[in-house]
CHARMM-style PDB file with segment names, atoms N, HN, CA, C and O in Angstrom:
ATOM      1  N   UNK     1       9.669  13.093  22.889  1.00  0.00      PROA
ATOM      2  CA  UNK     1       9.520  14.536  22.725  1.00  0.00      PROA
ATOM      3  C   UNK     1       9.239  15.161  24.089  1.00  0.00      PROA
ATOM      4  O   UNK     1       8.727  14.421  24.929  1.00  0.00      PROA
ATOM      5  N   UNK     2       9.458  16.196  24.359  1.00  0.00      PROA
ATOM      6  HN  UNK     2       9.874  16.797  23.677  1.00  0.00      PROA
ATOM      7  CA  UNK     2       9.279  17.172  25.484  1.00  0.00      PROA
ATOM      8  C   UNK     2       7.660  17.246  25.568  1.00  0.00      PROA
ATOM      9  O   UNK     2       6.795  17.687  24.811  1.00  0.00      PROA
ATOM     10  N   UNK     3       7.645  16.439  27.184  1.00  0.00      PROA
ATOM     11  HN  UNK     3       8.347  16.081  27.799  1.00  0.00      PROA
ATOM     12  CA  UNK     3       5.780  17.087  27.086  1.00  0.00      PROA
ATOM     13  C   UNK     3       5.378  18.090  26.555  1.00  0.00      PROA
ATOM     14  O   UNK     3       4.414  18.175  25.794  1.00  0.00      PROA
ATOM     15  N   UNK     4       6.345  19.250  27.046  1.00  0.00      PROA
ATOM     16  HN  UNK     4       7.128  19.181  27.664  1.00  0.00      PROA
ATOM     17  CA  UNK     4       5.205  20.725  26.635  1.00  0.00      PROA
ATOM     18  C   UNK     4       5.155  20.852  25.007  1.00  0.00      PROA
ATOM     19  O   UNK     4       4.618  21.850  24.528  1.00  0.00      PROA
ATOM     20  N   UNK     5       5.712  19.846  24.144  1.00  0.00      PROA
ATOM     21  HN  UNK     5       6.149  19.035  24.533  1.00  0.00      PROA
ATOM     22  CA  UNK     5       5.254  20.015  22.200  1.00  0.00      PROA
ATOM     23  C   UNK     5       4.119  20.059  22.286  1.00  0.00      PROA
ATOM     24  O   UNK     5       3.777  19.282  23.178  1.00  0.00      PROA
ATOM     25  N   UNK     6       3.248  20.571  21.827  1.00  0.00      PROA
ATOM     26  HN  UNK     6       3.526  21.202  21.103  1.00  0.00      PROA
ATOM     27  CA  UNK     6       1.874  19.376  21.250  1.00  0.00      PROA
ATOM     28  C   UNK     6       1.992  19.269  19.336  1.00  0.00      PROA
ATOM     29  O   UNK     6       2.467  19.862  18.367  1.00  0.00      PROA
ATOM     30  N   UNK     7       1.424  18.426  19.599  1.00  0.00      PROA
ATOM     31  HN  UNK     7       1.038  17.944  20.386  1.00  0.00      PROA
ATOM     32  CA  UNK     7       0.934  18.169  18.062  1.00  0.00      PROA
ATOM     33  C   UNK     7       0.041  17.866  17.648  1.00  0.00      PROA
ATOM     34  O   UNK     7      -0.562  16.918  18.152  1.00  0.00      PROA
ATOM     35  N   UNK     8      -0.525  18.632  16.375  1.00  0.00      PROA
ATOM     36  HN  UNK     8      -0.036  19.402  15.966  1.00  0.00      PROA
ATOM     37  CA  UNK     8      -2.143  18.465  16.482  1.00  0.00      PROA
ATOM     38  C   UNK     8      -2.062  16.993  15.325  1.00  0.00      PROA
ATOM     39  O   UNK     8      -1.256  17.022  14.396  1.00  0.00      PROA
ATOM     40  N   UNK     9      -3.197  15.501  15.584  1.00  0.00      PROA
ATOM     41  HN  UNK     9      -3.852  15.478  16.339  1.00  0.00      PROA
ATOM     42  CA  UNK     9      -3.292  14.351  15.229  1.00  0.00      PROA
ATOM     43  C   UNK     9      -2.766  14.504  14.003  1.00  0.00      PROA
ATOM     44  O   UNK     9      -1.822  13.787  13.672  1.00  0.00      PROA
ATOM     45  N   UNK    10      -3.345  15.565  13.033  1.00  0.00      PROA
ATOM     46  HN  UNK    10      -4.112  16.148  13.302  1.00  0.00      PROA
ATOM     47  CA  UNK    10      -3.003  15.360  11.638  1.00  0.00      PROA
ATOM     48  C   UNK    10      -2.174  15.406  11.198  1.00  0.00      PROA
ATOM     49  O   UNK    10      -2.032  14.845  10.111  1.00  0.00      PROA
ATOM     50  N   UNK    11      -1.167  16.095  11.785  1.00  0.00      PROA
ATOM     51  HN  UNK    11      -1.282  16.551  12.667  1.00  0.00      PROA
ATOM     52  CA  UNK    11       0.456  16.932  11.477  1.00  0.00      PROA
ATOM     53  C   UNK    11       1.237  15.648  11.758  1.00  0.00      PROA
ATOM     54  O   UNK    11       2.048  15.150  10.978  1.00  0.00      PROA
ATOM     55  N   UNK    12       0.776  14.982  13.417  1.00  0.00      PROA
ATOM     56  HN  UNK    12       0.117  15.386  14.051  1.00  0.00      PROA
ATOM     57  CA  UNK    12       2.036  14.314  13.379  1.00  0.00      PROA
ATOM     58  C   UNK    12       1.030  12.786  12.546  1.00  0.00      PROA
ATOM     59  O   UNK    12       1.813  11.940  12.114  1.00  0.00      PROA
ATOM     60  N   UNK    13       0.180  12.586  12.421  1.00  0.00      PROA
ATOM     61  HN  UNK    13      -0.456  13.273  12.771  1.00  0.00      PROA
ATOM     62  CA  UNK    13      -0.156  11.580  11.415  1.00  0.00      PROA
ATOM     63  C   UNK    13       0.848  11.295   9.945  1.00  0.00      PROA
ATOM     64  O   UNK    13       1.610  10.357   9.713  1.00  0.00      PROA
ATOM     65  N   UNK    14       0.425  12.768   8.907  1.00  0.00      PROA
ATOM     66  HN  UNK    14      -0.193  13.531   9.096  1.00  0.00      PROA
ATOM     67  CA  UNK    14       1.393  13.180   8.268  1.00  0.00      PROA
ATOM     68  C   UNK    14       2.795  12.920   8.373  1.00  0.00      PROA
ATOM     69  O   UNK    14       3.455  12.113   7.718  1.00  0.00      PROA
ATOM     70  N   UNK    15       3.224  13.811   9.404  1.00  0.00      PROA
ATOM     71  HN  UNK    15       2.688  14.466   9.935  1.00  0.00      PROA
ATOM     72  CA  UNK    15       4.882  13.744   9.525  1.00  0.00      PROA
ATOM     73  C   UNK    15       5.352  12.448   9.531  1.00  0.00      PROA
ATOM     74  O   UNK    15       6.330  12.088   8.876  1.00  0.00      PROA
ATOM     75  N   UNK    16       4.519  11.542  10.434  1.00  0.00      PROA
ATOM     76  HN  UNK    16       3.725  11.834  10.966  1.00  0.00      PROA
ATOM     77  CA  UNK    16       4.941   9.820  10.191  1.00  0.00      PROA
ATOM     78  C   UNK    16       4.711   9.323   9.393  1.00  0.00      PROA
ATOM     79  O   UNK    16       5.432   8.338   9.231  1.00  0.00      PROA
ATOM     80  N   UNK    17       3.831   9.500   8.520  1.00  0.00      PROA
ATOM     81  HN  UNK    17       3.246  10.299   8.652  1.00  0.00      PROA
ATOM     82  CA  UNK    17       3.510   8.997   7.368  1.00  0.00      PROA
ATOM     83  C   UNK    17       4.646   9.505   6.130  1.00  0.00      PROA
ATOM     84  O   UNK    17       4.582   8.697   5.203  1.00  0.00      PROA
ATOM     85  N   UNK    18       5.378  10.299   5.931  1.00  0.00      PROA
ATOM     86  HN  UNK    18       5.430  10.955   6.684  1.00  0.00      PROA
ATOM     87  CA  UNK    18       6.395  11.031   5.422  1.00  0.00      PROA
ATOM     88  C   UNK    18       7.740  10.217   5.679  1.00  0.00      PROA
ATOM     89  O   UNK    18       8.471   9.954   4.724  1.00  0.00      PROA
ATOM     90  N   UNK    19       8.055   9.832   6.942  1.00  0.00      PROA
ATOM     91  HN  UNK    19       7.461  10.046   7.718  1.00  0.00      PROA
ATOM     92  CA  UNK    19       8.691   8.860   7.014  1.00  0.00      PROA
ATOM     93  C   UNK    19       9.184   7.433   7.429  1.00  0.00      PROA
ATOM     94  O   UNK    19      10.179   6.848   7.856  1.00  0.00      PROA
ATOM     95  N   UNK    20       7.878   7.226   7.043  1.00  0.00      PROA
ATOM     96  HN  UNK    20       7.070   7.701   6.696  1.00  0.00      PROA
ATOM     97  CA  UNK    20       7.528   6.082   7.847  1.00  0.00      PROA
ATOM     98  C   UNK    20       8.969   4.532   7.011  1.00  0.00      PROA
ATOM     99  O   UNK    20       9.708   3.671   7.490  1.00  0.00      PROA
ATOM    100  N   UNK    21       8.590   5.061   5.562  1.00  0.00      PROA
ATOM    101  HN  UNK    21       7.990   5.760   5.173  1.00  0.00      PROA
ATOM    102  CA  UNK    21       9.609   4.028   4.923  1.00  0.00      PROA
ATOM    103  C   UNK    21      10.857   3.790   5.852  1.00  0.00      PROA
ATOM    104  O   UNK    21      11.023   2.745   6.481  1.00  0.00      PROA
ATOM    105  N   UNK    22      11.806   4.971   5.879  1.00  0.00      PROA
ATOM    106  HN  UNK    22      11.671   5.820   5.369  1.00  0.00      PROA
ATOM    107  CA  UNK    22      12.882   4.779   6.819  1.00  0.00      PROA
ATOM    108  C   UNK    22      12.860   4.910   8.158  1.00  0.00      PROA
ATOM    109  O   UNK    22      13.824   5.264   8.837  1.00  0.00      PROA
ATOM    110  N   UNK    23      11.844   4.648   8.536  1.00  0.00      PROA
ATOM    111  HN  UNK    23      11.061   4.360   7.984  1.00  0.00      PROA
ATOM    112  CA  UNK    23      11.919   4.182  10.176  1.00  0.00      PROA
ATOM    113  C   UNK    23      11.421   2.673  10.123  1.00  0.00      PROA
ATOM    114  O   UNK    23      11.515   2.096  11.207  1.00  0.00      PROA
ATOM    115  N   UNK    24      10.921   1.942   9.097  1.00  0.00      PROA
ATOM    116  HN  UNK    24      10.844   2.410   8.217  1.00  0.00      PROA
ATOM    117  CA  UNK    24      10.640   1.462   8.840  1.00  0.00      PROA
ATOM    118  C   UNK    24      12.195   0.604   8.159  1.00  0.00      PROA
ATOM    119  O   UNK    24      12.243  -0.626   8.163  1.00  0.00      PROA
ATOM    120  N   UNK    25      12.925   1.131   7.819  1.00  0.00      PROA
ATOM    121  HN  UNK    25      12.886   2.131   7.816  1.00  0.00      PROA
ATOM    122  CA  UNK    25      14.002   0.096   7.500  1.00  0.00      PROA
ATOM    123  C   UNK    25      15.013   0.522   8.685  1.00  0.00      PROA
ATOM    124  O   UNK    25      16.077  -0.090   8.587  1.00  0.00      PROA
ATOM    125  N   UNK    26      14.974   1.154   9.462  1.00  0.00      PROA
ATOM    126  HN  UNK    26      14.110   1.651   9.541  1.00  0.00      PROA
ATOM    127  CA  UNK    26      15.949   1.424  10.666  1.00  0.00      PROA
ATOM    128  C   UNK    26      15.421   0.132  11.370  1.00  0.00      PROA
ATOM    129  O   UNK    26      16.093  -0.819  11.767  1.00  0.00      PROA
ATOM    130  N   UNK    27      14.161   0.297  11.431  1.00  0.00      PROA
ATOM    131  HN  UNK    27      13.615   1.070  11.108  1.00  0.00      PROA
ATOM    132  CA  UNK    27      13.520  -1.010  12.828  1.00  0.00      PROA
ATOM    133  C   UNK    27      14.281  -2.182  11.684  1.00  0.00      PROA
ATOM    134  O   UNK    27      15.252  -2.717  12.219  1.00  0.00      PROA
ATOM    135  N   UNK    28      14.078  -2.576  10.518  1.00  0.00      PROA
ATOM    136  HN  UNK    28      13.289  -2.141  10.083  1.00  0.00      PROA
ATOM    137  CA  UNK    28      14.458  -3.603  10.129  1.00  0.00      PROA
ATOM    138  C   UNK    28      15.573  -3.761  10.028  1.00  0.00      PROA
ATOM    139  O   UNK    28      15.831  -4.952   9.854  1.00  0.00      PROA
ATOM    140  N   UNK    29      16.792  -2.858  10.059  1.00  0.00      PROA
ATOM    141  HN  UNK    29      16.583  -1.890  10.200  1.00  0.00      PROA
ATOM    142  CA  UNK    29      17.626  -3.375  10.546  1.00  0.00      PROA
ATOM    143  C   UNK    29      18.213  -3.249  11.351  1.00  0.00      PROA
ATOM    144  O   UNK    29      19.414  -3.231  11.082  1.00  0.00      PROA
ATOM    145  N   UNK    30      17.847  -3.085  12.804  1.00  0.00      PROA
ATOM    146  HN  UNK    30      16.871  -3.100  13.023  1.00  0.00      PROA
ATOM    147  CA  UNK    30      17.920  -2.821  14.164  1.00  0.00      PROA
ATOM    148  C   UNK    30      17.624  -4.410  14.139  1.00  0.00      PROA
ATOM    149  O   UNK    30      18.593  -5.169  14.162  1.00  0.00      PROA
ATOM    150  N   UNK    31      16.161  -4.999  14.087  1.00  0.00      PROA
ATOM    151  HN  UNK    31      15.373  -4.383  14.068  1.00  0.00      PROA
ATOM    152  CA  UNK    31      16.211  -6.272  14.211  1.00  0.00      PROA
ATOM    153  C   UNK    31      16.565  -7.404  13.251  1.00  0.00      PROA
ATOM    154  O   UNK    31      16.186  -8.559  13.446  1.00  0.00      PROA
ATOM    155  N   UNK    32      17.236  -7.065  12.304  1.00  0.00      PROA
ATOM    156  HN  UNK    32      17.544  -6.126  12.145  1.00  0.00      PROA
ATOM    157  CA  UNK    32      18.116  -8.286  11.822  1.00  0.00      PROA
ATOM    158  C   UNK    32      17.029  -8.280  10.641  1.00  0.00      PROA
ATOM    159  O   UNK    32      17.603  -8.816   9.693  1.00  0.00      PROA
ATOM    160  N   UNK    33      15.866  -7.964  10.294  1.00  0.00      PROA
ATOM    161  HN  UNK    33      15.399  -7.529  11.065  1.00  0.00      PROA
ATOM    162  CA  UNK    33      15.204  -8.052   9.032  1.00  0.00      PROA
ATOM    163  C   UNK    33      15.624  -8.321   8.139  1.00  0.00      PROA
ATOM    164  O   UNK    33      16.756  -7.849   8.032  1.00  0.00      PROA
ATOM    165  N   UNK    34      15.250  -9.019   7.132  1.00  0.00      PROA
ATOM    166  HN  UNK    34      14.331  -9.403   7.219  1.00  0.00      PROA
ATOM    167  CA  UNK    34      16.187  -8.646   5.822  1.00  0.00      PROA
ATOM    168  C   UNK    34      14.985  -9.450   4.483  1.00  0.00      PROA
ATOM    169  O   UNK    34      14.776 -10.561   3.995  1.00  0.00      PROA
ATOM    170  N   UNK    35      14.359  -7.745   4.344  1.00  0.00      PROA
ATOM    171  HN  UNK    35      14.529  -6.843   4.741  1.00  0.00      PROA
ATOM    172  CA  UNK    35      12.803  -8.335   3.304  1.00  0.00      PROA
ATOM    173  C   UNK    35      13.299  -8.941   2.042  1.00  0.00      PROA
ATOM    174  O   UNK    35      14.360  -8.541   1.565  1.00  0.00      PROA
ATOM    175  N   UNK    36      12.592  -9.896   1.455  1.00  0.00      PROA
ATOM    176  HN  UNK    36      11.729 -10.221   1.842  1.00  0.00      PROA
ATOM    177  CA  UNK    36      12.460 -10.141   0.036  1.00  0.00      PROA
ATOM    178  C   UNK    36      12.865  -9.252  -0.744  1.00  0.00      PROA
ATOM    179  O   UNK    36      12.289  -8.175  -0.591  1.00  0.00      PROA
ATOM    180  N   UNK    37      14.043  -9.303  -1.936  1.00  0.00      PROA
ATOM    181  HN  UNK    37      14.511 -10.178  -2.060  1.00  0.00      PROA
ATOM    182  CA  UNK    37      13.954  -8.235  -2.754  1.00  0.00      PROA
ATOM    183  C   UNK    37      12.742  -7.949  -3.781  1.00  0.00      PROA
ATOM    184  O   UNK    37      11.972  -8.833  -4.155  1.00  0.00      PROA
ATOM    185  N   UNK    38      12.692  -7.016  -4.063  1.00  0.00      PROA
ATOM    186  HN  UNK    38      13.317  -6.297  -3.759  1.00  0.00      PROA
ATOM    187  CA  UNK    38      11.699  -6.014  -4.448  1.00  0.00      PROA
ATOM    188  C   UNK    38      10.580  -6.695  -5.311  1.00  0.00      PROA
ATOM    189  O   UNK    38       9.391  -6.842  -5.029  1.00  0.00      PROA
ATOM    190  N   UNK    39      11.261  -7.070  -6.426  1.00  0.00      PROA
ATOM    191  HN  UNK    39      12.227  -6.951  -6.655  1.00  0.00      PROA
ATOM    192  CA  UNK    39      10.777  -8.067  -7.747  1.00  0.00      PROA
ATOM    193  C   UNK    39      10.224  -8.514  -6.894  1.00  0.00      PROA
ATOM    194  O   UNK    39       9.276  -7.904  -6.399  1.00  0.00      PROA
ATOM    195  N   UNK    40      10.620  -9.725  -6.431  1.00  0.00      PROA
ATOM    196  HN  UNK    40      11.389 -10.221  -6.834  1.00  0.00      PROA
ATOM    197  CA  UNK    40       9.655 -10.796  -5.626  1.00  0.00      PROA
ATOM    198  C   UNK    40       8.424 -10.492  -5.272  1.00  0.00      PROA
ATOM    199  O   UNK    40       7.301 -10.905  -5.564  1.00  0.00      PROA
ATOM    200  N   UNK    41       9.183  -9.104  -4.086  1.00  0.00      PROA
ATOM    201  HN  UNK    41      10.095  -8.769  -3.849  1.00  0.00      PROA
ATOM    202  CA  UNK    41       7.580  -8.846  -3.249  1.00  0.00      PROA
ATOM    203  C   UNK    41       6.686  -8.219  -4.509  1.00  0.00      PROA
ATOM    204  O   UNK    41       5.529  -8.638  -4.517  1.00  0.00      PROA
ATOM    205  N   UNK    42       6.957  -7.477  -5.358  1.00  0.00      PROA
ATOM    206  HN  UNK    42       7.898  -7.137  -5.351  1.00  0.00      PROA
ATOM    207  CA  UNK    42       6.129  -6.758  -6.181  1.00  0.00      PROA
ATOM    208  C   UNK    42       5.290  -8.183  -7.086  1.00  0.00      PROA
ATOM    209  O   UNK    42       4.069  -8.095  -7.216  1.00  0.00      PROA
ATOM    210  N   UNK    43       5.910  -9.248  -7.579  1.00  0.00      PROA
ATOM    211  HN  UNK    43       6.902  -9.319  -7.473  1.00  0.00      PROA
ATOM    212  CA  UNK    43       5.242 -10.712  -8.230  1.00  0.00      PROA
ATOM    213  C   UNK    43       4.355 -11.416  -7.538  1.00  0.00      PROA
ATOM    214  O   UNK    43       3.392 -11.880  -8.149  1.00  0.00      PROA
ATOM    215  N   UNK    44       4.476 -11.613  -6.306  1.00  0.00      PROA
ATOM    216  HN  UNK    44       5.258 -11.236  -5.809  1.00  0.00      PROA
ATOM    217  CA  UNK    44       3.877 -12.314  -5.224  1.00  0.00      PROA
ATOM    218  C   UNK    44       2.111 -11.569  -5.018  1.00  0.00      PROA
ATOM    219  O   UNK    44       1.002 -12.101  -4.974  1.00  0.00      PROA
ATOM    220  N   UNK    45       2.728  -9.635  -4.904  1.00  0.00      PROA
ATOM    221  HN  UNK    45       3.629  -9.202  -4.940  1.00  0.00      PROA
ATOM    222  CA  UNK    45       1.673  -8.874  -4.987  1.00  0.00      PROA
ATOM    223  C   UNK    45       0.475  -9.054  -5.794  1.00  0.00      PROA
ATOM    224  O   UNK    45      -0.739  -9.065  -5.588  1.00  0.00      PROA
ATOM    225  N   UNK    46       1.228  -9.186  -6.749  1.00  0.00      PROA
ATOM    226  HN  UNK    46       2.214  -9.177  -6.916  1.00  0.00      PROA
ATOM    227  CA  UNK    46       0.311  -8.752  -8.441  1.00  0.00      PROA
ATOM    228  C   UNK    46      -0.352 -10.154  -8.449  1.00  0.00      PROA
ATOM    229  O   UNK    46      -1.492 -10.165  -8.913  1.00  0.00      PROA
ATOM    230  N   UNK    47       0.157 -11.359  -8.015  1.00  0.00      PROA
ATOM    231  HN  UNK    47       1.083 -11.350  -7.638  1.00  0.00      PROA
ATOM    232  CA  UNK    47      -0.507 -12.272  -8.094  1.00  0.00      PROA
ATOM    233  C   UNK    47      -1.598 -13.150  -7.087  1.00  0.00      PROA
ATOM    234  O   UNK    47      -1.968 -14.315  -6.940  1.00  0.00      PROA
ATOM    235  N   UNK    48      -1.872 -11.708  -6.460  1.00  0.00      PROA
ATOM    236  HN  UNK    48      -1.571 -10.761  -6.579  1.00  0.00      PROA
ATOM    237  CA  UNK    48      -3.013 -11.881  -5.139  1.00  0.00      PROA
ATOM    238  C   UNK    48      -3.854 -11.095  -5.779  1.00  0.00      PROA
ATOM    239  O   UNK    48      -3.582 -10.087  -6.431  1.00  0.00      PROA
ATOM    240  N   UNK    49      -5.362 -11.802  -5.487  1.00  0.00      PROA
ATOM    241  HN  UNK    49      -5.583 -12.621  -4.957  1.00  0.00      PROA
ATOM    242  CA  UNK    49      -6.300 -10.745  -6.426  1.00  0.00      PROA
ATOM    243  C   UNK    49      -7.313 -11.222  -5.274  1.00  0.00      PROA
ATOM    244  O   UNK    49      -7.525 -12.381  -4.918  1.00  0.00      PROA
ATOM    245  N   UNK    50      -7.962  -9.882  -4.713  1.00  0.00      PROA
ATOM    246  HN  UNK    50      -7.790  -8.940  -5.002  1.00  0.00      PROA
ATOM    247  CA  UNK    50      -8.890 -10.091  -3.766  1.00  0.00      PROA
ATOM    248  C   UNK    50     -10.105 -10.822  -4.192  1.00  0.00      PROA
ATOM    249  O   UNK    50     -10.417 -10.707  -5.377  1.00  0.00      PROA
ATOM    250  N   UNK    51     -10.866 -11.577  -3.396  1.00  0.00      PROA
ATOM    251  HN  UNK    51     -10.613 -11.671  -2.433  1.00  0.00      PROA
ATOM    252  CA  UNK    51     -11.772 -12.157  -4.111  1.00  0.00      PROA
ATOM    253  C   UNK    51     -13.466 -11.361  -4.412  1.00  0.00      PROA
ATOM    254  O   UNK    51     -14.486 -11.924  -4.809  1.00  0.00      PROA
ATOM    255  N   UNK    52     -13.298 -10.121  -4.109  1.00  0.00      PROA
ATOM    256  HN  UNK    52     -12.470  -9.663  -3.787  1.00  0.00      PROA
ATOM    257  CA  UNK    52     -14.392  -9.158  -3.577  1.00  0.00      PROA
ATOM    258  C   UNK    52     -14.189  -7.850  -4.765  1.00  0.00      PROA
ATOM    259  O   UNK    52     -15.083  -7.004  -4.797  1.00  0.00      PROA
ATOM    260  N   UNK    53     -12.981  -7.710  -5.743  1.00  0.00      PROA
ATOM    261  HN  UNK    53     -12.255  -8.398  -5.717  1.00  0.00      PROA
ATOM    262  CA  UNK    53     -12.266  -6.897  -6.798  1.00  0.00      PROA
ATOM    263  C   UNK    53     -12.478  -7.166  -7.816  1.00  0.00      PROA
ATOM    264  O   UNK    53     -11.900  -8.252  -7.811  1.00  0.00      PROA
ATOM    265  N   UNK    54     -12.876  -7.073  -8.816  1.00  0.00      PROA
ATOM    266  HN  UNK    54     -13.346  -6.190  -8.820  1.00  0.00      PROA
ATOM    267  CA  UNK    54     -12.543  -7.622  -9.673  1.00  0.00      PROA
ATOM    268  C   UNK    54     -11.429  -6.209 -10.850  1.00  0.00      PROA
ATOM    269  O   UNK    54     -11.382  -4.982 -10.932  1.00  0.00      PROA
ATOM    270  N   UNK    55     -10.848  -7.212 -11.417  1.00  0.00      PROA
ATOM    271  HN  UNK    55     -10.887  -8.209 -11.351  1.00  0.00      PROA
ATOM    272  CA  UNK    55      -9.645  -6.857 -11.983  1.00  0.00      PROA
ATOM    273  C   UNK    55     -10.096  -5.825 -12.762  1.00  0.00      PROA
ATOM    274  O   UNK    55     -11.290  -5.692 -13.032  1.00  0.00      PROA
ATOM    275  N   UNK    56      -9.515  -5.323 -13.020  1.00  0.00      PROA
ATOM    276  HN  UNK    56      -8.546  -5.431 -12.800  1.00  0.00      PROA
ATOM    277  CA  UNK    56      -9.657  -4.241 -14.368  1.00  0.00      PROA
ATOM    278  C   UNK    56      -9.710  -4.255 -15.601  1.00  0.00      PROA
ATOM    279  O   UNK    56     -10.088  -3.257 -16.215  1.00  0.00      PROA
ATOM    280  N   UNK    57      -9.308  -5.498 -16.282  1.00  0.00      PROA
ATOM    281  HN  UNK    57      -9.002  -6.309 -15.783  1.00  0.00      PROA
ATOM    282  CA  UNK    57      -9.613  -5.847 -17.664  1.00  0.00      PROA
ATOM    283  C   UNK    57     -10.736  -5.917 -17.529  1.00  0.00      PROA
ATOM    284  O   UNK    57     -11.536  -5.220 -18.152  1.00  0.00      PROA
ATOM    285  N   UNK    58     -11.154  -7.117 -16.347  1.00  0.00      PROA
ATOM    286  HN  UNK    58     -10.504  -7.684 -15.840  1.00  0.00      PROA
ATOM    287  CA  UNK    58     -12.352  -7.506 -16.391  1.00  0.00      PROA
ATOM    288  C   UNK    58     -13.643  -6.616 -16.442  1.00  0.00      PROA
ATOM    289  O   UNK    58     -14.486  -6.991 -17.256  1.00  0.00      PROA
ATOM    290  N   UNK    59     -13.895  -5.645 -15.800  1.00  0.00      PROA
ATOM    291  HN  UNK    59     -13.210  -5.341 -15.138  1.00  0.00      PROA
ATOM    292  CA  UNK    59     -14.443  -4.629 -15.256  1.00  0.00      PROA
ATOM    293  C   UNK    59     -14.796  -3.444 -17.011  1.00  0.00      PROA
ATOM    294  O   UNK    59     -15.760  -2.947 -17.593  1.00  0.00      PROA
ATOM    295  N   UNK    60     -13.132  -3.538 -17.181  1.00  0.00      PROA
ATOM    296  HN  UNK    60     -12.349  -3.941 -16.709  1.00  0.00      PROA
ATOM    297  CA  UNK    60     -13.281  -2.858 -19.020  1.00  0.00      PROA
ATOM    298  C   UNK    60     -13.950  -3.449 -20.109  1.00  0.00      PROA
ATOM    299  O   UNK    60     -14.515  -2.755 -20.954  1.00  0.00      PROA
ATOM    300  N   UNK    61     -13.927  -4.872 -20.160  1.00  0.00      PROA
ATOM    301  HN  UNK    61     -13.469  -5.436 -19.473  1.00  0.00      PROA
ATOM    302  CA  UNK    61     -14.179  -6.091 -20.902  1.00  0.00      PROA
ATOM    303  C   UNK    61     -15.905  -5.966 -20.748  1.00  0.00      PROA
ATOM    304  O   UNK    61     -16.651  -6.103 -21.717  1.00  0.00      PROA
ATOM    305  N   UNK    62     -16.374  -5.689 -19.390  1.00  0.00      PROA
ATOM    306  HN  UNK    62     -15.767  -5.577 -18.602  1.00  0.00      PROA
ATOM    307  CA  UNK    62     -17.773  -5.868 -19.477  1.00  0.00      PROA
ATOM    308  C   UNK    62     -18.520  -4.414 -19.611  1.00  0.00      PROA
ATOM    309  O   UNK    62     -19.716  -4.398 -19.903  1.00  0.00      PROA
ATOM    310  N   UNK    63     -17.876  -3.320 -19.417  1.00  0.00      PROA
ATOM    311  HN  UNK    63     -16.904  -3.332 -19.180  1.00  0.00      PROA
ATOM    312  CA  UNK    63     -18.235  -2.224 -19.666  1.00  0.00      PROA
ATOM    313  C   UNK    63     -18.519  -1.563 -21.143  1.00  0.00      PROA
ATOM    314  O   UNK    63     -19.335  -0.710 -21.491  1.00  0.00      PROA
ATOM    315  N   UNK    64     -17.506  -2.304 -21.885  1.00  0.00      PROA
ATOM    316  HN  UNK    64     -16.843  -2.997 -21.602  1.00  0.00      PROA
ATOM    317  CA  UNK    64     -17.284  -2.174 -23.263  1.00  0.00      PROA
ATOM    318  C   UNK    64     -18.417  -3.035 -24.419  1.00  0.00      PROA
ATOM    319  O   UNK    64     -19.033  -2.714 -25.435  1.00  0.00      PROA
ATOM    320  N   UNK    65     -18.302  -3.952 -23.806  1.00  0.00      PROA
ATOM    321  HN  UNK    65     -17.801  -4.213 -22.980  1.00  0.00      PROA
ATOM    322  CA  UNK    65     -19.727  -4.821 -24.700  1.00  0.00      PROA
ATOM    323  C   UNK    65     -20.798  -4.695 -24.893  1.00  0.00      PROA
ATOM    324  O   UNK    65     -21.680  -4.528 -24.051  1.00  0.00      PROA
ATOM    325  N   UNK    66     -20.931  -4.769 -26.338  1.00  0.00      PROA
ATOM    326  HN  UNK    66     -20.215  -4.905 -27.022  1.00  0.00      PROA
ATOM    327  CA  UNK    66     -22.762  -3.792 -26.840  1.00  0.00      PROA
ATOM    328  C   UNK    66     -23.754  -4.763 -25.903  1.00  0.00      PROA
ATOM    329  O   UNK    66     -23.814  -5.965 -25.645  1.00  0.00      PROA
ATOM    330  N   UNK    67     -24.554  -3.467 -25.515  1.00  0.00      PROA
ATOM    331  HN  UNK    67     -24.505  -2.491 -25.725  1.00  0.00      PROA
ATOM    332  CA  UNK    67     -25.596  -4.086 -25.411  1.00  0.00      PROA
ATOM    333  C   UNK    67     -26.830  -4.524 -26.154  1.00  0.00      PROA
ATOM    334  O   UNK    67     -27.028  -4.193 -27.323  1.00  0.00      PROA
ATOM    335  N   UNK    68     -27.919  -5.512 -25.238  1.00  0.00      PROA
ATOM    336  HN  UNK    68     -27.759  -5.781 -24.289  1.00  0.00      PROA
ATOM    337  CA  UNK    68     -28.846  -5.738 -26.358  1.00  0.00      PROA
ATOM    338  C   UNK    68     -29.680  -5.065 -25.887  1.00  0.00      PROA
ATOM    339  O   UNK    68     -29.911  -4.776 -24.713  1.00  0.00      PROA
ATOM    340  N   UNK    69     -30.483  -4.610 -27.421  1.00  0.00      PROA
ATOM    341  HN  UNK    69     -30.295  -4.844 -28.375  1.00  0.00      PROA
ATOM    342  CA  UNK    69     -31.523  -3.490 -27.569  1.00  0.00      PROA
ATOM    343  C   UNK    69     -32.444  -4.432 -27.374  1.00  0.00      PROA
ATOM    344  O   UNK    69     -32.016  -5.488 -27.838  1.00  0.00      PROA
ATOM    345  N   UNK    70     -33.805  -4.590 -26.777  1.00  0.00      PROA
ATOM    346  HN  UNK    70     -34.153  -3.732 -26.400  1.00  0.00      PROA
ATOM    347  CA  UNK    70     -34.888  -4.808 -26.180  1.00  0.00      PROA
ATOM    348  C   UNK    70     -36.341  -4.537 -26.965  1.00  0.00      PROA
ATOM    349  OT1 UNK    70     -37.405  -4.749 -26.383  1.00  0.00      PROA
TER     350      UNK     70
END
């Protein structure tokens, strides 16, 4: 860009963030990339579970159960 632009952090934060996907597949295939199709990466995802998270059933499962009266 022409020195004299400015841009204030958030705008161009934003603006890259807007398109980051397709600059993001230009670089990949500029360098020969060629990601996992989708399924995959999305299975691989779902089947990483942080160890610090706990899941959301789980979380519903214990929220939901009577308690004992005292």
């Amino acid at each position: 860009a022409d020195d004299e632009i400015v841009f204030p952090p958030e705008r161009w934060a934003a603006t890259f963030r807007s398109h980051a996907q397709l600059i993001l597949h230009e670089l990949g295939e500029y360098l020969g990339y060629s990601p996992p199709p989708l399924l995959d990466r999305l299975i691989d995802d779902a089947q990483k579970i942080h160890q610090q998270r706990p899941v959301l059933q789980e979380t519903l499962a214990t929220a939901t159960q009577p308690r004992c009266e005292s």
